[in-house]
N, C-alpha and C positions, 0 to 999 in steps of 0.2 A: 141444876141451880145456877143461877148468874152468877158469876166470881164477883162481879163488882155488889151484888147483894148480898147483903149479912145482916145478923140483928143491928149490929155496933153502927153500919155503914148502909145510907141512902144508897136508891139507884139511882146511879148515874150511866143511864142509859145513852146520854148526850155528849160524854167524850169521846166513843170512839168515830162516831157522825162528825164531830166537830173537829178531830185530828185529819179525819180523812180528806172532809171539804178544805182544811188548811192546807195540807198536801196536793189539793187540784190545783188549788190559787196558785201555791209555789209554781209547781209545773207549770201548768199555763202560762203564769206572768213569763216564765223562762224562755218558755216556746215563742210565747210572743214578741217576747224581746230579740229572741234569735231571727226573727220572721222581719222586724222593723229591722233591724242591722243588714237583712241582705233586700232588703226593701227599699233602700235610700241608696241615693248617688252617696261615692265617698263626699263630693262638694255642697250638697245638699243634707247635711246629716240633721239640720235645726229644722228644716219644713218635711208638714207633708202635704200628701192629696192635692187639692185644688192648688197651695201654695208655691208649686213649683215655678212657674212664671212669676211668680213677685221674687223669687231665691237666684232663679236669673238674672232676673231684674238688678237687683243688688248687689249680687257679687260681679256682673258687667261693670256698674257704675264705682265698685273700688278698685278693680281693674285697669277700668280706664282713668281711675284718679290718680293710680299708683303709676300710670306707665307714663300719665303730663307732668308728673314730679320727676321723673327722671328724665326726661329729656326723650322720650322716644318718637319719630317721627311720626307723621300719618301711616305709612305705608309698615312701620313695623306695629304700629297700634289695630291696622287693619289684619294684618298675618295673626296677633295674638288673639284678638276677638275672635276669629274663625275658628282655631285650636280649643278654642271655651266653648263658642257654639256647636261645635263638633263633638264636643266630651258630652253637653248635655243634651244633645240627641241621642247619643247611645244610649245614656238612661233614661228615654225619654217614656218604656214601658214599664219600668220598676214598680207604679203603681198597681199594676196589673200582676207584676209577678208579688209583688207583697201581698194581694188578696188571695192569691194560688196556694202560696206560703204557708196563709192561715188556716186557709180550708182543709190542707193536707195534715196541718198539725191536729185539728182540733177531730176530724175523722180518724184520728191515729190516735186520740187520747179518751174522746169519748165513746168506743164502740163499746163491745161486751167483753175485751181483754185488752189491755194496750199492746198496741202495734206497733213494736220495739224497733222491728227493721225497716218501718214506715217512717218514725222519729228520726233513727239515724241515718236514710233519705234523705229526707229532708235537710237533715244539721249535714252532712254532705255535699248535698245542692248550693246551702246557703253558704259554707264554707269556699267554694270554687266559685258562686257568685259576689263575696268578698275580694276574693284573689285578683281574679277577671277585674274588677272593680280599678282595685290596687296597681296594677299594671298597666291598663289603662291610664289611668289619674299620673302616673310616674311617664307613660310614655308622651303625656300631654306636655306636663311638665316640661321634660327637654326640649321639646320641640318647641315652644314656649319661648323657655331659656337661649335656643339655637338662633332665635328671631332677634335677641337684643346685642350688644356690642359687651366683652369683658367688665368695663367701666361702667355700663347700665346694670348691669347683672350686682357688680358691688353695690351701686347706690341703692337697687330694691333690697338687697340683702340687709343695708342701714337703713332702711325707712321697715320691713318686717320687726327687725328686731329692735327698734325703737316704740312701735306698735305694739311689741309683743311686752315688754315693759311698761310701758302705759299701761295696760291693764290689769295688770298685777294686782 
């Protein structure tokens, strides 16, 4: 006899269908969310796919807006665009490993048992392709910073966190 049927009490045949599919979503959304996180440059986290040359595009053009407010010459404005365009060439196949990402979760979630050591793979992978990320984006940084003068380095410091107040 079905527990959820009794005289007093309908079948409800439909909640535990409907617990279960809510349980996929969660996961899923999860997995995917973990998959988009190691799928984006750190500098690019607002675009995707096609996007990434207009993400260039734009954060070149506050770059170089940021570097003619401070006084930066041509030659240290040419050294810091290189240091940009260098960061995102390394990420220039992320798009590719984000779809790898997905495939591997979603063959790991949907087979006949979930493939627990395939997920944590994965959440693995994506973890050390974060990190890799992070270190990169910090060794940019310095060298970045290495290009400007003490005095330039304070005035982008006033003009970030002037910025960063404005938006508040």
């Amino acid at each position: 006899m079905d527990t959820l049927e009794t005289p007093n009490r309908p079948a409800r045949r439909w909640v535990k269908p409907a617990l279960l599919g809510l349980a996929a979503v969660v996961v899923v959304g999860g997995a995917l969310g973990m998959a988009h996180a190691a799928g984006v440059a750190p500098m690019m986290a607002f675009c995707r796919g096609g996007h990434a040359a207009m993400a260039h595009d734009f954060i070149e053009f506050r770059v170089g807006k940021a570097l003619k407010q401070i006084g930066a010459s041509d030659a240290q404005q040419q050294q810091v665009m290189a240091i940009l365009d260098a960061q995102f060439a390394k990420h220039q196949g992320m798009a590719a490993a984000h779809r790898q990402i997905h495939q591997q979760l979603l063959a790991a979630l949907t087979g006949p048992t979930v493939d627990r050591a395939a997920i944590e793979a994965v959440r693995a992978d994506v973890v050390s392709r974060i990190d890799q990320g992070s270190k990169d984006l910090a060794q940019a940084l310095g060298d970045a910073a290495n290009v400007l003068t003490p005095a330039q380095r304070a005035q982008l410091a006033t003009l970030v966190q002037q910025h960063a107040e404005h938006i508040q």
